[in-house]
TITORVEX-344401 format. One record per residue (C-alpha): residue number from 1; y, z, x. Coordinates in pm, 1 decimal, m for minus. Layout:
N
<site><resi>NUM</resi><yy>Y</yy><zz>Z</zz><xx>X</xx></site>
...
***
This chain:
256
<site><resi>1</resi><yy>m1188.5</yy><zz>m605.1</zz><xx>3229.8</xx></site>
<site><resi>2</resi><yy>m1114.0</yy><zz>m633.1</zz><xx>3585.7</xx></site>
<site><resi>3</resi><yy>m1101.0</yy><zz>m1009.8</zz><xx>3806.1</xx></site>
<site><resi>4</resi><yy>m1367.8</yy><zz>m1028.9</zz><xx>4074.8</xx></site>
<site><resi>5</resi><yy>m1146.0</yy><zz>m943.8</zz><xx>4385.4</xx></site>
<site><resi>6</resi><yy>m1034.4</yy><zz>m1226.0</zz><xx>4563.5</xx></site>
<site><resi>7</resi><yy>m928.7</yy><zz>m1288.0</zz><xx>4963.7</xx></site>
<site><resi>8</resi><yy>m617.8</yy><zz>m1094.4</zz><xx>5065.5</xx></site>
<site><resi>9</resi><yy>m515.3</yy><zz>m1087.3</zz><xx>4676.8</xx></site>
<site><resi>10</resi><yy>m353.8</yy><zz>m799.7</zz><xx>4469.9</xx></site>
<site><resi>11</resi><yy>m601.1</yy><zz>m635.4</zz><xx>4181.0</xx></site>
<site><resi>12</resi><yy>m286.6</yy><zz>m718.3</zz><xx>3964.0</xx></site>
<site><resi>13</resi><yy>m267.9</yy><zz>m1115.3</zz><xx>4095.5</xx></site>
<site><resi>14</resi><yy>m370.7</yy><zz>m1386.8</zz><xx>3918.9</xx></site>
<site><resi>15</resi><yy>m419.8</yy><zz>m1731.1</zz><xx>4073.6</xx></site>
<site><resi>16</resi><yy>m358.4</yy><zz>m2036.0</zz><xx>3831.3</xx></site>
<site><resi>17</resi><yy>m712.6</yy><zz>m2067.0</zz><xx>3696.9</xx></site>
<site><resi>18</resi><yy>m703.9</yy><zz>m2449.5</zz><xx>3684.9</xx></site>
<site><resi>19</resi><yy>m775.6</yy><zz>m2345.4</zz><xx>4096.7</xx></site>
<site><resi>20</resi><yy>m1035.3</yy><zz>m2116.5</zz><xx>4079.8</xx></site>
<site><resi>21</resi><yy>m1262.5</yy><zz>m2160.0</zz><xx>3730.4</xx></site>
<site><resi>22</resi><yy>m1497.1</yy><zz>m2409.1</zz><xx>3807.5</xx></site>
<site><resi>23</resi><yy>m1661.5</yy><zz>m2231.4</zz><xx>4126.8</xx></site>
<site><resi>24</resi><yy>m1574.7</yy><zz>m1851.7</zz><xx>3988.0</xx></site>
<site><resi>25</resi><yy>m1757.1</yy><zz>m1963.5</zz><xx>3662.6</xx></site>
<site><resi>26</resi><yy>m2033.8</yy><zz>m2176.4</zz><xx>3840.0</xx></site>
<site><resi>27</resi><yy>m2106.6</yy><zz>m1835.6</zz><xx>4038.8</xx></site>
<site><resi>28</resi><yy>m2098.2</yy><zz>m1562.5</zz><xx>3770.6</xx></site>
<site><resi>29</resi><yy>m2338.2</yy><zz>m1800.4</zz><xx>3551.3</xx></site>
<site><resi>30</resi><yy>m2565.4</yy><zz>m1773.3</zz><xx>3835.0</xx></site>
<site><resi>31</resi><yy>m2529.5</yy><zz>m1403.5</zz><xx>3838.0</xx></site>
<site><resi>32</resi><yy>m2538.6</yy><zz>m1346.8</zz><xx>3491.1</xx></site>
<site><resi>33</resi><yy>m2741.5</yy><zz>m1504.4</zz><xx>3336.9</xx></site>
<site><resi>34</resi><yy>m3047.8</yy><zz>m1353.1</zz><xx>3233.9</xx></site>
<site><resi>35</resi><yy>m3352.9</yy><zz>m1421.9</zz><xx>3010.6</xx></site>
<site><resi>36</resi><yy>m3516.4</yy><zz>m1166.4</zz><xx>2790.2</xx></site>
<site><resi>37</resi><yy>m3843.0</yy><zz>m1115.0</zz><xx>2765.5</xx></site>
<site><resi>38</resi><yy>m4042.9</yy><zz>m1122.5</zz><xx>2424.8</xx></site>
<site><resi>39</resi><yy>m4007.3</yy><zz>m791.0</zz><xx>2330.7</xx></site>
<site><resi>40</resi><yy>m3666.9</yy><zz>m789.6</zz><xx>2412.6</xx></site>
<site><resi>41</resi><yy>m3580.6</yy><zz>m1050.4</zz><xx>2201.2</xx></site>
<site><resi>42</resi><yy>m3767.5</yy><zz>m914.0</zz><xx>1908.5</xx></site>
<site><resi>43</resi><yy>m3593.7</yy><zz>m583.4</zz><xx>1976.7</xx></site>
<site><resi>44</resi><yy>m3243.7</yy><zz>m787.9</zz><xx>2001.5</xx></site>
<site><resi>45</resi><yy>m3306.5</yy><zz>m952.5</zz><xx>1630.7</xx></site>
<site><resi>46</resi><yy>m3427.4</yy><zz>m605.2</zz><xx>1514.1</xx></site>
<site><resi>47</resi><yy>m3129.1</yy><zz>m381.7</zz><xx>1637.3</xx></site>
<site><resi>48</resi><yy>m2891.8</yy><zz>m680.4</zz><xx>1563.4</xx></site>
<site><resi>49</resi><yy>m2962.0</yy><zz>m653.7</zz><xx>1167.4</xx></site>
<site><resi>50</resi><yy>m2993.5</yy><zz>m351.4</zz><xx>1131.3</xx></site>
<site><resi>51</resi><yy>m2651.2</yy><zz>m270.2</zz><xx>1310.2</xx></site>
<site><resi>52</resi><yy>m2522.5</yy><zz>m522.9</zz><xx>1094.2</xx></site>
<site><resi>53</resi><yy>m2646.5</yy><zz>m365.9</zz><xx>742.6</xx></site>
<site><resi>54</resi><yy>m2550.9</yy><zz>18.7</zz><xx>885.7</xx></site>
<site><resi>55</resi><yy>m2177.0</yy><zz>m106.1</zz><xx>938.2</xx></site>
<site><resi>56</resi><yy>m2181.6</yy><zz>m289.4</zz><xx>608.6</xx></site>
<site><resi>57</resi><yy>m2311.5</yy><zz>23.0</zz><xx>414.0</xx></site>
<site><resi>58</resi><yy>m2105.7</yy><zz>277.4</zz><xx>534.3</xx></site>
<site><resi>59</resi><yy>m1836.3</yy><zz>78.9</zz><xx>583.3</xx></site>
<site><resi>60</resi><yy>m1783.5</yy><zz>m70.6</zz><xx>175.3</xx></site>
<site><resi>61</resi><yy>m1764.4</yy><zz>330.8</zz><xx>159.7</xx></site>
<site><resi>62</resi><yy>m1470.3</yy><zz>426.2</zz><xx>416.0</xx></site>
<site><resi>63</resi><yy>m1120.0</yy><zz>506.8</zz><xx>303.3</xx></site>
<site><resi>64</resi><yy>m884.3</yy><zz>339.5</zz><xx>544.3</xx></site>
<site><resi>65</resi><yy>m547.4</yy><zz>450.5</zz><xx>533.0</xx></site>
<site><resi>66</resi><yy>m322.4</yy><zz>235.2</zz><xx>846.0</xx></site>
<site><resi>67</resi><yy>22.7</yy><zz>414.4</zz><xx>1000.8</xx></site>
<site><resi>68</resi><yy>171.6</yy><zz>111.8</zz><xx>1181.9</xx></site>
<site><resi>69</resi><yy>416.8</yy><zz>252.3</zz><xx>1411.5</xx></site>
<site><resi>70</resi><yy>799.7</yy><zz>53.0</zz><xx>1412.7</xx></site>
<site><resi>71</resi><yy>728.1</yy><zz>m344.8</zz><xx>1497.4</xx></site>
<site><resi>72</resi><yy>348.0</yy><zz>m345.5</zz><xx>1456.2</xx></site>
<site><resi>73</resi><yy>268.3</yy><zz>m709.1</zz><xx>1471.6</xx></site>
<site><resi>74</resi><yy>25.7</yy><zz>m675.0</zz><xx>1203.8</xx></site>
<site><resi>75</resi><yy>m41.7</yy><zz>m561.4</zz><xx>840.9</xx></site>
<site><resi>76</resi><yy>m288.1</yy><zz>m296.3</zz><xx>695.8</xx></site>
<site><resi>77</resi><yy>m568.9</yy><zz>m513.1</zz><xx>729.5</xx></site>
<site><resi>78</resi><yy>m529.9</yy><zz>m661.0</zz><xx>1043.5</xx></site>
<site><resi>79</resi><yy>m338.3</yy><zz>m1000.1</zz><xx>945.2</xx></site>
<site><resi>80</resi><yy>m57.7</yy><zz>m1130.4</zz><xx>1184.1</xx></site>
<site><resi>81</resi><yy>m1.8</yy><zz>m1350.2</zz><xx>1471.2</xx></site>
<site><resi>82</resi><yy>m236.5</yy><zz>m1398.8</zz><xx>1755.6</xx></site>
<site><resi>83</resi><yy>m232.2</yy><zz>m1108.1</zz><xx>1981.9</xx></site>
<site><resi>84</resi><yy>m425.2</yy><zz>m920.4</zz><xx>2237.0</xx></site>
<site><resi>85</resi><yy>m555.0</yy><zz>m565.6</zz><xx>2048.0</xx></site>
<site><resi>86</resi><yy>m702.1</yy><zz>m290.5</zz><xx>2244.2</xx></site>
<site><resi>87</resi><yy>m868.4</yy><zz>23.1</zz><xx>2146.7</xx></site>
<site><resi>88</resi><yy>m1112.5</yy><zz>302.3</zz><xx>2313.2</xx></site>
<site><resi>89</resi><yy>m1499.7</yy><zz>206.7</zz><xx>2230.2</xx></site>
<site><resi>90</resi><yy>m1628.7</yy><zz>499.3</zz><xx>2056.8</xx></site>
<site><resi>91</resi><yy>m1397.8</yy><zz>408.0</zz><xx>1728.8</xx></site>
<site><resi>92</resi><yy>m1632.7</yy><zz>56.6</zz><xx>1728.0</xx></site>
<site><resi>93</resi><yy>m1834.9</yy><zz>99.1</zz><xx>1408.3</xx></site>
<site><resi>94</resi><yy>m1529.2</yy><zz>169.5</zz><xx>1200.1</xx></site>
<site><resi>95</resi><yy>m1294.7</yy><zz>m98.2</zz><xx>1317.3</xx></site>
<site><resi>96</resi><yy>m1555.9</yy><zz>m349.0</zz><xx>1345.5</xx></site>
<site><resi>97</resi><yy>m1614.9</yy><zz>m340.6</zz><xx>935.8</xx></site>
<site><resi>98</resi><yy>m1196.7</yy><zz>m278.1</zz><xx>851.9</xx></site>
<site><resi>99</resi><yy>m1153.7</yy><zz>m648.9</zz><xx>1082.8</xx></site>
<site><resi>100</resi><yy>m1401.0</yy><zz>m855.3</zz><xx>986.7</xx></site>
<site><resi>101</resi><yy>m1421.5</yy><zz>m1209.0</zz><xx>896.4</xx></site>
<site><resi>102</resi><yy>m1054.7</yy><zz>m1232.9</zz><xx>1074.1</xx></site>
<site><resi>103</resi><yy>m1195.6</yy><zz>m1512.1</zz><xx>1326.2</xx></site>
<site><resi>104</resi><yy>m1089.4</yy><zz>m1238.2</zz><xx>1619.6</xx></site>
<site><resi>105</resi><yy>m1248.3</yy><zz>m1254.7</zz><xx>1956.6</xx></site>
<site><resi>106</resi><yy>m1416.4</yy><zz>m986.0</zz><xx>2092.2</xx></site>
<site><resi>107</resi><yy>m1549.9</yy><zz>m986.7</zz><xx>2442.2</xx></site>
<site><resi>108</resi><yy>m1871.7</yy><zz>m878.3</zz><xx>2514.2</xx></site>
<site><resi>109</resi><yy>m2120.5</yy><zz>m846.2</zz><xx>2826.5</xx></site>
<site><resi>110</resi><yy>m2414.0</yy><zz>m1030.1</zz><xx>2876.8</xx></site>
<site><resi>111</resi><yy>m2616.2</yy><zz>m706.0</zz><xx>2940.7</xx></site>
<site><resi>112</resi><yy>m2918.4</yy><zz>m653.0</zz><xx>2670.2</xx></site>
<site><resi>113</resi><yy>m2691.8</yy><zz>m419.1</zz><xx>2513.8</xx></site>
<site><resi>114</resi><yy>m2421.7</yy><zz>m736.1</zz><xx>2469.0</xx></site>
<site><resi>115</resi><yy>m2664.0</yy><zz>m953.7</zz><xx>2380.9</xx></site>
<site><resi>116</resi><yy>m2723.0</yy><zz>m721.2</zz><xx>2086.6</xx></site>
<site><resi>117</resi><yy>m2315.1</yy><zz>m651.1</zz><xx>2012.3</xx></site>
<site><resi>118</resi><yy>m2276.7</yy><zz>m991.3</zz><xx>2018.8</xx></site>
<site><resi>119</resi><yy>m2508.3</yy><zz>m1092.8</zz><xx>1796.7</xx></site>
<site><resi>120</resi><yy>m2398.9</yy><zz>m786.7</zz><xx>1510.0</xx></site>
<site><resi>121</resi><yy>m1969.4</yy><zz>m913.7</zz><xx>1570.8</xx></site>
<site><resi>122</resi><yy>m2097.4</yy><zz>m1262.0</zz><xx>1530.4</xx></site>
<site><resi>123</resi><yy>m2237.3</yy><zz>m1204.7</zz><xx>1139.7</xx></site>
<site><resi>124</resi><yy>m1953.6</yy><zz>m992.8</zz><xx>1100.4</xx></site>
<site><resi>125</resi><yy>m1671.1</yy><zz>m1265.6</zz><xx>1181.9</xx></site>
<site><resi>126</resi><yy>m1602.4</yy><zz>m1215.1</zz><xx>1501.2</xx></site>
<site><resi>127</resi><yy>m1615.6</yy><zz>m1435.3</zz><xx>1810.8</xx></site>
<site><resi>128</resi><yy>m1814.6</yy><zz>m1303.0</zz><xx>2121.7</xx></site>
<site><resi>129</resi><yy>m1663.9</yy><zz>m1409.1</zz><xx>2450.3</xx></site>
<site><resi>130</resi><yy>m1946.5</yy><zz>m1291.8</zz><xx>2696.0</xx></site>
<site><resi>131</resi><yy>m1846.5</yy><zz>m1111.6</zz><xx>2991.0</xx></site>
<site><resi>132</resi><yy>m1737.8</yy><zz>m780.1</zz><xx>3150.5</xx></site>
<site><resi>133</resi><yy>m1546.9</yy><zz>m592.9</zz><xx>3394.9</xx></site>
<site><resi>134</resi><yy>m1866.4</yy><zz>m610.7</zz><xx>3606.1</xx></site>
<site><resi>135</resi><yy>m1998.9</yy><zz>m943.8</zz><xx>3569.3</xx></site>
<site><resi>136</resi><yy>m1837.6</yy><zz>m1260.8</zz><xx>3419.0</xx></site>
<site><resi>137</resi><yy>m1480.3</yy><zz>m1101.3</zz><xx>3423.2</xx></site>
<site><resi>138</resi><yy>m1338.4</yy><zz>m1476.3</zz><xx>3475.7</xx></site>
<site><resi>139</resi><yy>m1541.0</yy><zz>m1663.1</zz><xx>3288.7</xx></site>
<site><resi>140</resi><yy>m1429.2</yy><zz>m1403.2</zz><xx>2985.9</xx></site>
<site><resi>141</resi><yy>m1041.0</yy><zz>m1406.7</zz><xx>3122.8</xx></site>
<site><resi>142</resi><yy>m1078.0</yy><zz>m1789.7</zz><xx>3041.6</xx></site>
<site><resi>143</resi><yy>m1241.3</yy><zz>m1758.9</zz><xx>2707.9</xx></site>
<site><resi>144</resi><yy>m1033.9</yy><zz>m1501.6</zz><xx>2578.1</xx></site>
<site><resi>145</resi><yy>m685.4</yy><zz>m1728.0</zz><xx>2711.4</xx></site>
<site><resi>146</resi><yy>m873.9</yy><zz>m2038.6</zz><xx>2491.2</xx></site>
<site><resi>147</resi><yy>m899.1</yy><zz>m1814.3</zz><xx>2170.7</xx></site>
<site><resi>148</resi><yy>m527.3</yy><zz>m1691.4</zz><xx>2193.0</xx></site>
<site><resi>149</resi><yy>m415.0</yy><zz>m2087.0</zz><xx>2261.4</xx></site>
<site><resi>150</resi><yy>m641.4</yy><zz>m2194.1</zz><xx>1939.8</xx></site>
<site><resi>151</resi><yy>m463.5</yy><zz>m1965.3</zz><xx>1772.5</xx></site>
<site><resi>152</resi><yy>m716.5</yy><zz>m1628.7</zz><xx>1737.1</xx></site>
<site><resi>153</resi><yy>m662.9</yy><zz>m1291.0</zz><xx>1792.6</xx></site>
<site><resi>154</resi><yy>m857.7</yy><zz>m1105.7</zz><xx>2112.9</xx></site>
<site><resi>155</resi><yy>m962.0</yy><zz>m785.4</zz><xx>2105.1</xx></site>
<site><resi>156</resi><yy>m1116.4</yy><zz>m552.1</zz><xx>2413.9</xx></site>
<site><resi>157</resi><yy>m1290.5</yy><zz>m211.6</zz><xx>2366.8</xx></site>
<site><resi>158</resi><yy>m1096.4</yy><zz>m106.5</zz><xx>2711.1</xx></site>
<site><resi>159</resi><yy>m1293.6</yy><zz>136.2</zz><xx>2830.4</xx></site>
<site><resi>160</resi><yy>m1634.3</yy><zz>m23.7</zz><xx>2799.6</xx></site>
<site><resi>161</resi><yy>m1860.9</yy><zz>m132.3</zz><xx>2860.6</xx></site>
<site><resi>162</resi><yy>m1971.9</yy><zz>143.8</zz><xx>3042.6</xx></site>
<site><resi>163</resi><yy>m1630.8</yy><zz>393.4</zz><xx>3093.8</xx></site>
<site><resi>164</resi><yy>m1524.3</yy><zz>597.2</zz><xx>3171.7</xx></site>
<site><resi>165</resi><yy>m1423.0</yy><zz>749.7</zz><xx>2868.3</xx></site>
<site><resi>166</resi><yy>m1044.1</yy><zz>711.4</zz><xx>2783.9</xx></site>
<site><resi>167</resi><yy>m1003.9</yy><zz>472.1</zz><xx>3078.4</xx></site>
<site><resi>168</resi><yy>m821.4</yy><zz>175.9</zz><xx>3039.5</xx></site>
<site><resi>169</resi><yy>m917.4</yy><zz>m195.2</zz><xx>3231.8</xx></site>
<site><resi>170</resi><yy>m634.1</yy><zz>m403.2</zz><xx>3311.0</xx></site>
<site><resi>171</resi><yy>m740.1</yy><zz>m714.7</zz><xx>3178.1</xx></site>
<site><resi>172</resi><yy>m505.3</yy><zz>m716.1</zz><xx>2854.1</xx></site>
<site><resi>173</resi><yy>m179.8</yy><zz>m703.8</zz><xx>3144.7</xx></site>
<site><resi>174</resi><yy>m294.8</yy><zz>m937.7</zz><xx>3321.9</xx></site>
<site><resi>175</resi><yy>m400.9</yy><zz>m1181.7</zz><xx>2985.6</xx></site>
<site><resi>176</resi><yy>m75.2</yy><zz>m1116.6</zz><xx>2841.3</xx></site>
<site><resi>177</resi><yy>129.5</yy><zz>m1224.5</zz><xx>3210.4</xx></site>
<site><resi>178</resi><yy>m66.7</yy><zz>m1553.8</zz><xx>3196.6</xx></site>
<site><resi>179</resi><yy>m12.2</yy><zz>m1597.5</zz><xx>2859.9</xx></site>
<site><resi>180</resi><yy>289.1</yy><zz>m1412.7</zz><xx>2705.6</xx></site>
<site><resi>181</resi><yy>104.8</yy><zz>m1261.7</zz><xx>2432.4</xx></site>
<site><resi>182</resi><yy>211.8</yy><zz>m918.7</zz><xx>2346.3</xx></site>
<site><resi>183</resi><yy>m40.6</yy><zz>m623.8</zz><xx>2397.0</xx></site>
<site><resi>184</resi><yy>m126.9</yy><zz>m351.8</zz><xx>2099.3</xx></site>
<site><resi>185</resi><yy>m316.8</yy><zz>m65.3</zz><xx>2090.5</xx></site>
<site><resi>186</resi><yy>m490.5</yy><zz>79.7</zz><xx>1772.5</xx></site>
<site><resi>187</resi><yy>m740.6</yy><zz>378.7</zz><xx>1709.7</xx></site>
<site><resi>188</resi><yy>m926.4</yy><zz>470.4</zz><xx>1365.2</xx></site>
<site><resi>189</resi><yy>m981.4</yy><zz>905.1</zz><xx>1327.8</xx></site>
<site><resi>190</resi><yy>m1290.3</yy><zz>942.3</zz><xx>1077.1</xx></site>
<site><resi>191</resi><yy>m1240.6</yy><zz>1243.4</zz><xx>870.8</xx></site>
<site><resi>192</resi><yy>m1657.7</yy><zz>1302.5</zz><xx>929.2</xx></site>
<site><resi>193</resi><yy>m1892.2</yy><zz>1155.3</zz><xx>1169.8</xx></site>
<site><resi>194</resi><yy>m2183.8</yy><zz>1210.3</zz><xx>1363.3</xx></site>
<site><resi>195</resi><yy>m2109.3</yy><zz>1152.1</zz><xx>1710.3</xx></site>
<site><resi>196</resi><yy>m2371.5</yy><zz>982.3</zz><xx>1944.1</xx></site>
<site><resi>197</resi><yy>m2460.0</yy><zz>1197.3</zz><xx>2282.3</xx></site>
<site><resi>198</resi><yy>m2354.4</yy><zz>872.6</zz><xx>2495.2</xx></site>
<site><resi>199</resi><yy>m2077.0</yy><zz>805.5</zz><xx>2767.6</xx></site>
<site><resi>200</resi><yy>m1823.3</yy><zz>734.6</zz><xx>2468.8</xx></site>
<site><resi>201</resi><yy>m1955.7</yy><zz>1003.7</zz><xx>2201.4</xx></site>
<site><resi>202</resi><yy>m1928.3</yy><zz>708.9</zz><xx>1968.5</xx></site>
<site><resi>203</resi><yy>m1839.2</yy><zz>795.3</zz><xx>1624.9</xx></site>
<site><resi>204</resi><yy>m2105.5</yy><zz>698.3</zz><xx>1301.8</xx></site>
<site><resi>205</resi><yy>m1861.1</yy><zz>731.6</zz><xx>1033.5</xx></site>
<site><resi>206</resi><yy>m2046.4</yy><zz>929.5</zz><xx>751.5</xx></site>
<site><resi>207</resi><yy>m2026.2</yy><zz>773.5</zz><xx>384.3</xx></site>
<site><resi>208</resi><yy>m1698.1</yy><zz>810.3</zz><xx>212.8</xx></site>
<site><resi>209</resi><yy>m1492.6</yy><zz>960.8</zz><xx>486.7</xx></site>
<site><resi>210</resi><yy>m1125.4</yy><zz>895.8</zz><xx>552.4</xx></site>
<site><resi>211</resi><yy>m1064.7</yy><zz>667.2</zz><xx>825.8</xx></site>
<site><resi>212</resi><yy>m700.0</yy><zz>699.6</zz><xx>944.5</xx></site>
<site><resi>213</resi><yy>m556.3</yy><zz>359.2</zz><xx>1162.7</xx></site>
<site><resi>214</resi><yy>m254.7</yy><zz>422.3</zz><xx>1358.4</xx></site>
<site><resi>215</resi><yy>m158.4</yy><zz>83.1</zz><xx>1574.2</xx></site>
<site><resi>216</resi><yy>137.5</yy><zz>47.2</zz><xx>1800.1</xx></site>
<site><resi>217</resi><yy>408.3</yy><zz>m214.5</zz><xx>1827.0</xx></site>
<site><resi>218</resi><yy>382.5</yy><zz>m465.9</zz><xx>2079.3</xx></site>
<site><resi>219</resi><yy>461.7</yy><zz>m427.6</zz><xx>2419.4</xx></site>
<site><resi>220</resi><yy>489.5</yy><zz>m789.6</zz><xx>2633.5</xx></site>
<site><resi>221</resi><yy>450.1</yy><zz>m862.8</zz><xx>2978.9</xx></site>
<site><resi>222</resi><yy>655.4</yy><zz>m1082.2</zz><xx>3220.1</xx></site>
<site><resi>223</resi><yy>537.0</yy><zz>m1372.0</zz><xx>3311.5</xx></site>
<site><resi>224</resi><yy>698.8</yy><zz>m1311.2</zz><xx>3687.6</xx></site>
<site><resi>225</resi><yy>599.6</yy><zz>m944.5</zz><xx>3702.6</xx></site>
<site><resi>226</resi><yy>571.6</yy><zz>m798.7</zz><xx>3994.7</xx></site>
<site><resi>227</resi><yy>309.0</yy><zz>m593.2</zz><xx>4123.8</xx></site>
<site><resi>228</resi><yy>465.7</yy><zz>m257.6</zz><xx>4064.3</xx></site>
<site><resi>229</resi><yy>527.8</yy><zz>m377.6</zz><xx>3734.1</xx></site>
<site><resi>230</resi><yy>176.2</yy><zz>m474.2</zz><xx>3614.7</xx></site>
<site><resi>231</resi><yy>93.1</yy><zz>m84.7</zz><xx>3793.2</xx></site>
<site><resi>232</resi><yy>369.3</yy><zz>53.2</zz><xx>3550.2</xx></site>
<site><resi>233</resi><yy>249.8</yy><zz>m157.3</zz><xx>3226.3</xx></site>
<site><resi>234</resi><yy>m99.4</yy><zz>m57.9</zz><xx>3263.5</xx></site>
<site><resi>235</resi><yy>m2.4</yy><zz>300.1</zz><xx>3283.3</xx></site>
<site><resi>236</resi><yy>264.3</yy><zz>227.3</zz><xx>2980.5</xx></site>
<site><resi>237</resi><yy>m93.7</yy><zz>83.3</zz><xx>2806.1</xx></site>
<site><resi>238</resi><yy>m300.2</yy><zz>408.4</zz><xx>2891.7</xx></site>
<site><resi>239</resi><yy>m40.0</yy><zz>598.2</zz><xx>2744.1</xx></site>
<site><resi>240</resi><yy>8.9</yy><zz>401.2</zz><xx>2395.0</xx></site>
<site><resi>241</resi><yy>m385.7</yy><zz>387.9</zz><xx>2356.3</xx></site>
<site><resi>242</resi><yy>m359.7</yy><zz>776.3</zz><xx>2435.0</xx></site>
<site><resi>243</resi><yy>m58.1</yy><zz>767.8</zz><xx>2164.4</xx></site>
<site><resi>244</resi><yy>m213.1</yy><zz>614.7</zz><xx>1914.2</xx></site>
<site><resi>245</resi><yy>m551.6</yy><zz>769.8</zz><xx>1928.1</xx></site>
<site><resi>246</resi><yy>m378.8</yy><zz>1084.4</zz><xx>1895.9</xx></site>
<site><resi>247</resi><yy>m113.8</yy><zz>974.6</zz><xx>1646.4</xx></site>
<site><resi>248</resi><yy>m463.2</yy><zz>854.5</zz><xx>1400.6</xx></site>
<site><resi>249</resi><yy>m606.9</yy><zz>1248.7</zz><xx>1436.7</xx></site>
<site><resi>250</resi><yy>m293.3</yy><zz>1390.9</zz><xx>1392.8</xx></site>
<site><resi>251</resi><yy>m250.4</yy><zz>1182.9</zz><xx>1050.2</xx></site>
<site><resi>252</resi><yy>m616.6</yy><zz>1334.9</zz><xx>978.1</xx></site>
<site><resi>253</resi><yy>m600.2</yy><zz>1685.8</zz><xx>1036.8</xx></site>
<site><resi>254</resi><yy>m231.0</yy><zz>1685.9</zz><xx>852.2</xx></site>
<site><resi>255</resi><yy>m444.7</yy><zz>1561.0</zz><xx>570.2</xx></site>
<site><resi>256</resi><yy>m219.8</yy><zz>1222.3</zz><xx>473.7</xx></site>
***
């Protein structure tokens, strides 16, 4: 996710958003906000289920197995304190079954293809903050802040919602300054898959695979960080992602 750039500001700025949320989320509802036609809202109920019934099929048949690297905030199946998770999109089917019904918050864009997401999270147990690095992006910085301060987790696919691949946003650095929540990364390796032909090669697990998680330990941002630091976290983020989805296919292939 990445703020709508403001007057003479650095990318890596915030402003308190008691200042700026009214008129920045006045304007990107104007923006944003779109209605869908008929058959786009027939499609939306149709993909919406059946999403929903494809991750809860092959999901009940995955074999997780988690490798929480030293002071992992979190347990096996996702339970700890509130903090911000991130992970590379194309590992979305599995994770979304292995945390479900964990009252996490997952932001989403309000793009037909969101509309859809949000809808499958949502009867999986997930919250959907709408918004994206393109549109929304404050609104969604707010939401995500109000889950974390009621006392939910927040999740972000980082390089969505539409890449590039492997790319990490710097919303989670600049969510955790504001709100001194640590940052972790995760990735799930699937032992077999199809993978989609799409900016992400998203992975379909297949039925009984292995599904290795290796997730980070935290890593926490200064509330008074300067701009070279928030350049230097982000880049510290890229890497752990990179770490971990590596460290999850490494687990795989050594056949653990």
């Amino acid at each position: 996710m990445v703020l709508p750039e403001l007057p003479h500001k650095n990318p890596y700025t915030i402003t308190n958003v008691s200042d700026v949320a009214q008129a920045e989320i006045s304007k990107e509802s104007a923006e944003s906000t779109r209605s869908f036609s008929f058959s786009d809202r027939v499609k939306i109920w149709l993909i919406s289920w059946a999403g929903c019934l494809l991750i809860r099929l092959i999901g009940a048949t995955l074999r997780y197995k988690a490798f929480p690297e030293p002071g992992c905030v979190t347990d096996s199946h996702g339970a700890g304190p509130p903090a911000i998770w991130c992970f590379w999109h194309r590992a979305v089917i599995p994770a979304t079954y292995r945390f479900r019904n964990q009252g996490l918050a997952v932001m989403t864009s309000r793009s037909f293809d969101g509309e859809y997401i949000a809808r499958i999270i949502q009867k999986l147990g997930f919250a959907a903050v709408r918004g994206s690095s393109s549109r929304g992006a404050v609104g969604a910085l707010i939401g995500m802040r109000q889950q974390l301060e009621q006392g939910h987790g927040v999740v972000f696919t980082i390089d969505g919602p539409r890449g590039p691949r492997y790319i990490a946003k710097p919303g989670p650095v600049l969510l955790a300054k504001k709100t001194g929540v640590s940052i972790n990364c995760f990735y799930i390796a699937v032992e077999r898959a199809w993978i989609l032909n799409s900016w992400d090669q998203m992975i379909i697990p297949k039925p009984f695979s292995q599904a290795m998680i290796y997730a980070s330990g935290p890593m926490y941002v200064p509330a008074d960080a300067t701009d070279e630091q928030m350049t230097a976290l982000h880049q510290q983020m890229q890497e752990t992602l990179e770490r971990c989805r590596l460290g999850a296919e490494k687990q795989l292939a050594d056949g653990n």
